[in-house]
C-alpha positions in Angstrom: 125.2 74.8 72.5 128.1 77.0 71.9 126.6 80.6 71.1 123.9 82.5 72.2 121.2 83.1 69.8 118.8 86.2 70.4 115.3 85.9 69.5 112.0 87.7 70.0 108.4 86.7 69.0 105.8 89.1 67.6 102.0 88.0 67.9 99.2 90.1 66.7 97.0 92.0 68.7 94.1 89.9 66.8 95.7 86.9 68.2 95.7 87.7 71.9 92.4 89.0 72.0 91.1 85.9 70.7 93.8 83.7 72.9 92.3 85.9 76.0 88.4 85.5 75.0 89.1 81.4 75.1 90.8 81.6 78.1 87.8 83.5 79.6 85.5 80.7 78.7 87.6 77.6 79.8 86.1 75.0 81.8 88.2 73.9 84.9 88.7 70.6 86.5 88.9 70.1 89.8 92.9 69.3 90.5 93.4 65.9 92.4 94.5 66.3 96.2 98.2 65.7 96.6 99.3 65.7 93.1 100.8 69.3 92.7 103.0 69.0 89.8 103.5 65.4 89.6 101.3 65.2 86.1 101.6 67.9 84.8 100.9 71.9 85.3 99.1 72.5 88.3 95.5 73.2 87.9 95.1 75.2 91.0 97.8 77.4 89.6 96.8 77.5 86.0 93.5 78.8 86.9 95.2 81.4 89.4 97.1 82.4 86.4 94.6 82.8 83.8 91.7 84.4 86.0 93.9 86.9 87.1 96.0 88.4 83.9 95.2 88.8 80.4 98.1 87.6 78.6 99.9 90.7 76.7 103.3 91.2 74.6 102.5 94.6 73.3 105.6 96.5 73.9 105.3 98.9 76.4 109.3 99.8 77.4 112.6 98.9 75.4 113.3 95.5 74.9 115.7 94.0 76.6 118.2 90.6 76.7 118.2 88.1 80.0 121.1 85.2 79.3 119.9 82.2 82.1 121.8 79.6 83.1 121.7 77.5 79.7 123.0 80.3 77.6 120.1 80.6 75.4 119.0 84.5 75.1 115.3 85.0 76.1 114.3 88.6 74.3 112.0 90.0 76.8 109.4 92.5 75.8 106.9 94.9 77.4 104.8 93.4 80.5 106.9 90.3 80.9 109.0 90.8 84.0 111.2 87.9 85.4 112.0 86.9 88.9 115.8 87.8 87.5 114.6 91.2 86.8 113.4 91.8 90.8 117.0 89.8 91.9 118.8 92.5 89.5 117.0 95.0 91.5 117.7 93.6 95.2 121.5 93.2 94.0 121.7 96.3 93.0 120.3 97.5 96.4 122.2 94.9 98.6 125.3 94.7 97.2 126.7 91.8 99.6 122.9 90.0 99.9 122.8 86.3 100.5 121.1 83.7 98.4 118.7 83.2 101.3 117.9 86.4 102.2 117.6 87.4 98.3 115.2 84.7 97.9 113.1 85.4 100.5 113.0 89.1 99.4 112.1 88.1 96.0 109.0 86.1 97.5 108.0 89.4 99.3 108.0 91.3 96.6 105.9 89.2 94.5 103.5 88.2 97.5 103.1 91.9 98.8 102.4 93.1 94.9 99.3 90.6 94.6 97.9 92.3 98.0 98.7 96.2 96.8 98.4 96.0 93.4 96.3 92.9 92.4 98.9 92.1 90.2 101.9 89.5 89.8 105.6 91.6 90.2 106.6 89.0 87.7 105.7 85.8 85.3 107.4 83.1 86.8 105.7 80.5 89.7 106.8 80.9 93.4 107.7 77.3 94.6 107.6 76.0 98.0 111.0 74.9 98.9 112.8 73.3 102.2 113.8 76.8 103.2 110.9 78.7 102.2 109.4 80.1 99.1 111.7 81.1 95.9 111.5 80.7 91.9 113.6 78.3 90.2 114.5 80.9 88.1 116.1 83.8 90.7 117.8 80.6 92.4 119.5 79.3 89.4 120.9 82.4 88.1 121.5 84.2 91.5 125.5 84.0 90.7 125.2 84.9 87.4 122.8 87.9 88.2 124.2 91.1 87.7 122.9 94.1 89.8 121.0 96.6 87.2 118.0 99.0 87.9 116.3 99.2 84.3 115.2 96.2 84.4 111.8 97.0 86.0 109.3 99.7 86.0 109.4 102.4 88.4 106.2 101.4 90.3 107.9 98.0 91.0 111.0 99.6 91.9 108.5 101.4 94.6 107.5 97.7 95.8 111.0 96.6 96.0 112.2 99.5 98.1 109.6 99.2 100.8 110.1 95.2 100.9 114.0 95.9 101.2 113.4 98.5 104.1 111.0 96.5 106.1 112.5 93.0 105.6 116.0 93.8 105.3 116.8 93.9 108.7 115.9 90.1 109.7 119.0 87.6 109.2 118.1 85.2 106.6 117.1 82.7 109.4 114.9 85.4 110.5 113.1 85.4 107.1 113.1 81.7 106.4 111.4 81.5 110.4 109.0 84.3 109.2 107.9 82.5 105.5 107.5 78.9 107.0 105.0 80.5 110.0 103.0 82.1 107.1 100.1 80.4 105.6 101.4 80.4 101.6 104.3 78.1 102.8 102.8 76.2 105.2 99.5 75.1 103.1 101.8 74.1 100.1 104.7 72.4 101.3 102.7 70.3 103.7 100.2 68.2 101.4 97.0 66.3 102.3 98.8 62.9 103.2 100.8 64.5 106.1 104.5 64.5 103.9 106.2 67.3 102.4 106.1 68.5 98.7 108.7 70.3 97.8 108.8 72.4 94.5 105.0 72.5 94.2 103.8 76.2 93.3 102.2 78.1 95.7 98.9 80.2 94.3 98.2 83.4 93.7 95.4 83.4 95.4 97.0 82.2 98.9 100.0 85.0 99.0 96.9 87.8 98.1 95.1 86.8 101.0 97.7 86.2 103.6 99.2 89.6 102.9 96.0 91.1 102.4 95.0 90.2 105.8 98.5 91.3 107.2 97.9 94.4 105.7 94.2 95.3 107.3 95.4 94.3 110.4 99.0 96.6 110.2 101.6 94.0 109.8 104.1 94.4 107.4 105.6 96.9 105.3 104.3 100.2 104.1 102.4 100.2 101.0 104.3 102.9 98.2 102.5 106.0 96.8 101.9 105.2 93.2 101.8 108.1 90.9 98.7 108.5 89.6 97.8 108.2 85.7 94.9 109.9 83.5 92.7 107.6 82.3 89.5 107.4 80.0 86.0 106.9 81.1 85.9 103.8 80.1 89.4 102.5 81.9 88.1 104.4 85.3 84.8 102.1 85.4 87.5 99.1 85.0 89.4 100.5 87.7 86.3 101.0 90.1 85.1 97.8 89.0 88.4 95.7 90.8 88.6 98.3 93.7 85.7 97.1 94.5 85.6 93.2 93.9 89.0 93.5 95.9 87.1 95.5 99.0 84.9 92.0 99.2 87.3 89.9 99.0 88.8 91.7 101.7 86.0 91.6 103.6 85.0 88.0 103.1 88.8 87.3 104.2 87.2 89.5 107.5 84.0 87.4 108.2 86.1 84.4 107.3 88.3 84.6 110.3 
């Protein structure tokens, strides 16, 4: 392929709210022990994924280009932030960061979002590799990343800059030490049979609770001030409505250990 071709897909309104309605009423299977990604998408994941976003392309900020590593031109719009997007923002910040330590603070920021926010810093899986937890994505294109700050919004720009501060001073060894003693890591690499599974994606679910628990007990970095918006009636009872299904989780994750 010789040039890069730009393109961006529109999809109805109509269409996602029907696409998000059948997602709400699939049926899972249960995923078979030690297969991870061997056969397909991971079920563990999948479910992760779809139980915890609705999917959404509305646009909601300029569009914007991202070239990876195969030249082909992705058109990114709205709500779908890349792993590239958070490296373009760590760059930025650490002008002379290692692929390691960028990695590793790429994790972080994704990991530490799901336990403040409830919500994925960006779209693309977190893998469990040798060296700790990255995305395929980051890692492929970390030379080709350029250092830019528009690339996300400015309450993920809030997350970055307290995962830089607090994590930033540990060598890269230091962080890969740090990610392999923490339970995401540990519980996906190492699979059922007693051998190592490199590449498989580690949940959601695992990196909310770990760093949920890190949080309640004062480990970690310090959780940014998010501006507050004006909301409806009807957005507020959302709102209340996951404040407090995250409070029990948090205190199942309690009585649980």
């Amino acid at each position: 392929m010789s040039d890069t071709r730009p393109f961006q897909r529109n999809v109805a309104q109509s269409e996602l709210d029907e696409l998000n309605a059948r997602l709400a009423r699939t049926r899972w299977t249960d995923q078979l022990p030690g297969v991870g990604w061997s056969h397909g998408v991971n079920g563990v994941y999948l479910r992760d994924m779809v139980g915890g976003q609705s999917l959404c392309f509305a646009s909601v900020r300029a569009s914007r280009s991202i070239e990876i590593i195969n030249k082909v031109s992705f058109e990114v719009v709205g709500s779908m932030t890349t792993s590239v997007d958070v490296l373009q923002y760590i760059k930025f910040a650490l002008p002379e960061v290692s692929v390691t330590k960028a990695m590793k603070l790429v994790y972080y920021t994704q990991a530490w979002s799901l336990a403040w926010t409830g919500q994925d810093a960006f779209s693309d899986p977190v893998v469990a590799w040798q060296y700790g937890p990255t995305t395929e994505l980051a890692y492929k294109n970390f030379t080709a990343t350029v250092p830019r700050t528009d690339g996300i919004s400015d309450e993920l720009k809030s997350i970055a800059d307290s995962i830089i501060g607090y994590y930033n001073p540990f060598t890269a060894t230091q962080l890969v030490d740090r990610t392999h003693s923490e339970s995401p890591w540990k519980k996906t690499f190492n699979s059922l049979g007693g051998g190592h599974e490199a590449g498989r994606a580690i949940a959601p679910t695992d990196m909310k609770k770990e760093y949920t628990m890190q949080a309640l007990k004062g480990v970690g970095p310090t959780r940014p001030s998010f501006e507050a918006a004006i909301i409806d009636d009807e957005k507020f009872e959302v709102l209340l409505s996951k404040i407090r299904t995250e409070r029990r989780e948090a205190l199942d994750l309690l009585a649980s250990r």
